[in-house]
N, C-alpha and C positions, 0 to 999 in steps of 0.2 A: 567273426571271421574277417580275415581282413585282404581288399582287392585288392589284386596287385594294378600296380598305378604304370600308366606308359611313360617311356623315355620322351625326354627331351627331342631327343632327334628324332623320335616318329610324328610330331607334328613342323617339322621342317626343319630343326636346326641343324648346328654342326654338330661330331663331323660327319660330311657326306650327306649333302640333303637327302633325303627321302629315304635314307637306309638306315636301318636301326645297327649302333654301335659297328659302324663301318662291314655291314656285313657282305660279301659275297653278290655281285649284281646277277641277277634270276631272271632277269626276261622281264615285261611288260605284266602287268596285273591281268587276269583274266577277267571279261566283261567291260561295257563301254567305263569311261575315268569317272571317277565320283566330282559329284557338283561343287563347283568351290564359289560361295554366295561371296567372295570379294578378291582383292589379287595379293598373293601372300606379301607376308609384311616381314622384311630382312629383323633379323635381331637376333633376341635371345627363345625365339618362337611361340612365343603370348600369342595366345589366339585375338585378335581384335573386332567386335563388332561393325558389319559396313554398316556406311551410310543409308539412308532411306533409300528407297527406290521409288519409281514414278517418275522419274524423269523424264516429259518425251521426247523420244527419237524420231526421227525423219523413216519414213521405209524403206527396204534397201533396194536400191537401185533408182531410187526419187535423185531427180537433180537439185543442184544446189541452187538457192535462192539466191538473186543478185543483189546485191548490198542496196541499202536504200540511198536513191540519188543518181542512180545509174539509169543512164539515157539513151538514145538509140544518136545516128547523127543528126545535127540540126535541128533538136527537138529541145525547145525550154527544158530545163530542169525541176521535176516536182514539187510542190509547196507542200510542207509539212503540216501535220497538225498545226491546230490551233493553240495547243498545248508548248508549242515548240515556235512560238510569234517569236520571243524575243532574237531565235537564230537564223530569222527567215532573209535578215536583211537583205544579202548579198544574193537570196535567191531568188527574192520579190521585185530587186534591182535586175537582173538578169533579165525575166519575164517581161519586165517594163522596154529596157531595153530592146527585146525581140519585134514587140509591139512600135515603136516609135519607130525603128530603123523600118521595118516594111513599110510603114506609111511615107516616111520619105523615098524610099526607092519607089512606092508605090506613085507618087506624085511627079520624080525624074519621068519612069517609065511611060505614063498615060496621060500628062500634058499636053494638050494641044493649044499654039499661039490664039489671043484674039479674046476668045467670050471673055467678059467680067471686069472689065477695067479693072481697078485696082492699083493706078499710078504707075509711072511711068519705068520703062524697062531696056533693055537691049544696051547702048552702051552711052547712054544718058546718063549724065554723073559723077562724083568721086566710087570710084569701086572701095568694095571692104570685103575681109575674108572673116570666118570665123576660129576661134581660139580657145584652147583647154583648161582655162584657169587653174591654178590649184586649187582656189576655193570662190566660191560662188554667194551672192547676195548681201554682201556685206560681211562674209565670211563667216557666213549661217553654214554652207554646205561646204565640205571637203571631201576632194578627189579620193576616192576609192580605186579606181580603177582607168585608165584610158580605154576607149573602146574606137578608137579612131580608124586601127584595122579592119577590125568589122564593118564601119559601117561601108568605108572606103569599097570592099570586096562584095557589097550586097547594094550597093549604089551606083545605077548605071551614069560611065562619064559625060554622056549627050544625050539628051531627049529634043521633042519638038519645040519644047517650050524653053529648057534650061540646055547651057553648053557648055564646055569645058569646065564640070562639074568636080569638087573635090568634096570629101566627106570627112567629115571629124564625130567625135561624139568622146558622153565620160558619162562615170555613174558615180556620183555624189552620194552623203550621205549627212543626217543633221540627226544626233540621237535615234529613235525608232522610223525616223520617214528616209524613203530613198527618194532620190530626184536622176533622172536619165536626161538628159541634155544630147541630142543630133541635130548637127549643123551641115549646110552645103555650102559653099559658096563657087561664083564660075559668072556666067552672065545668065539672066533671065529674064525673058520677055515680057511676062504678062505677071507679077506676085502675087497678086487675087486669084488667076489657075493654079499656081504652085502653092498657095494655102487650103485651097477648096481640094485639091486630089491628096495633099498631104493627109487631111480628114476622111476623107475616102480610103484613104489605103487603110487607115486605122479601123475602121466600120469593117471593112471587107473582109478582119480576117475571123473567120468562123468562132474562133471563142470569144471574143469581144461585143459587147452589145450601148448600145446608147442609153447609158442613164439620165442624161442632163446634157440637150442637144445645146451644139455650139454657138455663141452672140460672143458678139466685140464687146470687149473691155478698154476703156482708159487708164493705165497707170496713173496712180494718185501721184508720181514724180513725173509724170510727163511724158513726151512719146509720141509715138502713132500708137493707134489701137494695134490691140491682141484677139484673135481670136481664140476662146475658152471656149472648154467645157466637160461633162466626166463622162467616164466608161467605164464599164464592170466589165471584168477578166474572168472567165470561169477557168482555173486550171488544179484539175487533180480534185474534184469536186471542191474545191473553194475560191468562193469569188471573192477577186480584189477589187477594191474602188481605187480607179487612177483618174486624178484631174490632170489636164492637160492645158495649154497653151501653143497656138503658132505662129510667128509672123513670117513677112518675106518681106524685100522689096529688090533694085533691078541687081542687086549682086548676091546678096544672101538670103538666106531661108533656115530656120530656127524651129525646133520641134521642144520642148522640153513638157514632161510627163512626171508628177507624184505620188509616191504608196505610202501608207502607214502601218508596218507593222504590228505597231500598237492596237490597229483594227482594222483588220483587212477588209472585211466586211462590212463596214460603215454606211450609213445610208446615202447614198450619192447626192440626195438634196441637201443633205447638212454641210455640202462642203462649201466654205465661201469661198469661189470663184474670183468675186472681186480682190480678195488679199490675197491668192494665186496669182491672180494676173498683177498686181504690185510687187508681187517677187518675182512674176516671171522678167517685170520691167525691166527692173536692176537688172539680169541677168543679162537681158540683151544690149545694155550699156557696155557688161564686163566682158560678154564676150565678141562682140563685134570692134574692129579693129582695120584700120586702114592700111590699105592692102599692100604700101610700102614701106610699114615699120617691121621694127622686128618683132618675133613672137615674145609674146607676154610669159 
């Protein structure tokens, strides 16, 4: 016995989708539409097997999730997995950044003239300002970024201790380690208060903790002493080890801070300080500049 086999056009072709040999339109099929397990497929009307299912879906009326990365205002930007070190530079630099600029505002702000000697201040001197190199240490680091906006907008221009304050800063980079560089330069009375609150401001800010409290360094090239030493970042559950350095004396003041991508995590004792502070040295050669040349 032999079936008779369906048209072409009753599984969707032409002509006349859905109507078999152009017939006559009837009205709507009685009972809810039959299930269609995929979305018809234009052609000669091959039925086509869909794809698996199990995909999941979000449920309906759930908001959408905000891309990763995304911040509220004024708030560092998240660090990514660990998995994801090699792309964190520019965000590991960023955090660092946030960290340095408070401590220096932190130190304009809550200076008072007087305790802690620390050589001489006020308008004793040749003045110098500081400057944004393009590149840093012998030209170990290069400018990524200017940040001299920022820091200028979050850097009060007079405090008690420092006055007619201006602010610069940049975030460098040398392969996996970022380097944040914030300078002030203006007059300033006392440089032993404007190094000791610049440290302070860094301590005070709630995610930061003391791994490796701060001592003077000598530059193996020379110098006044630096004062070093590290701090662990908690952000986004992953802590970073940032070594730091600062100096000042009666016209400038110098913050610069290091992260290593490569390991964020790092034991804060392993880091030599001393070869820090030999790079922070150079840096403060390159970037200090007498305050009636032109900029570098």
């Amino acid at each position: 016995m032999t079936t008779p086999q369906p048209s072409p056009q009753e599984f969707g072709g032409a002509p006349g989708y859905g109507v078999p040999g152009g017939a006559p339109y009837a009205g709507p099929p009685a009972g809810p539409p039959p299930h269609i397990p995929g979305p018809p497929v234009p052609g000669a009307g091959t039925y086509v097997q869909p794809g698996p299912y199990g995909a999941p879906q979000a449920p309906y009326g759930a908001p959408p999730q905000a891309p990763y990365g995304y911040q509220g205002p004024g708030m560092p930007p998240p660090v990514p997995p660990k998995s994801n070190a090699g792309k964190t530079w520019g965000i590991v630099g960023a955090i660092a950044g946030v960290v340095v600029i408070g401590g220096i505002a932190s130190a304009v702000a809550l200076s008072g003239g007087g305790g802690g000697g620390g050589g001489t201040g006020g308008t004793a001197g040749p003045k110098y300002r500081v400057t944004v190199p393009r590149t840093l240490a012998d030209g170990s680091y290069t400018l990524s970024k200017d940040i001299s906006q920022q820091a200028g907008t979050s850097v009060p221009h007079d405090g008690t201790n420092e006055h007619g304050i201006t602010a610069v800063g940049g975030q460098y980079g040398s392969g996996t380690k970022s380097l944040v560089m914030v300078g002030l330069y203006g007059t300033i009375d006392n440089p032993r208060t404007t190094v000791e609150h610049a440290i302070r401001g860094m301590k005070d800010d709630a995610q930061t903790d003391v791994a490796v409290p701060e001592k003077e360094f000598t530059p193996s090239a020379g110098g006044g002493p630096l004062t070093c030493g590290v701090d662990v970042r908690q952000e986004a559950g992953q802590k970073i080890t940032m070594a730091f350095c600062v100096w000042a004396d009666a016209s400038t003041s110098v913050n610069v801070a290091q992260t290593d991508t490569a390991d964020l995590s790092k034991d804060p004792r392993s880091v030599d300080l001393q070869e820090f502070a030999d790079t922070a040295g150079k840096i403060r050669r390159e970037v200090t500049k007498p305050l009636d040349t032109a900029s570098a």
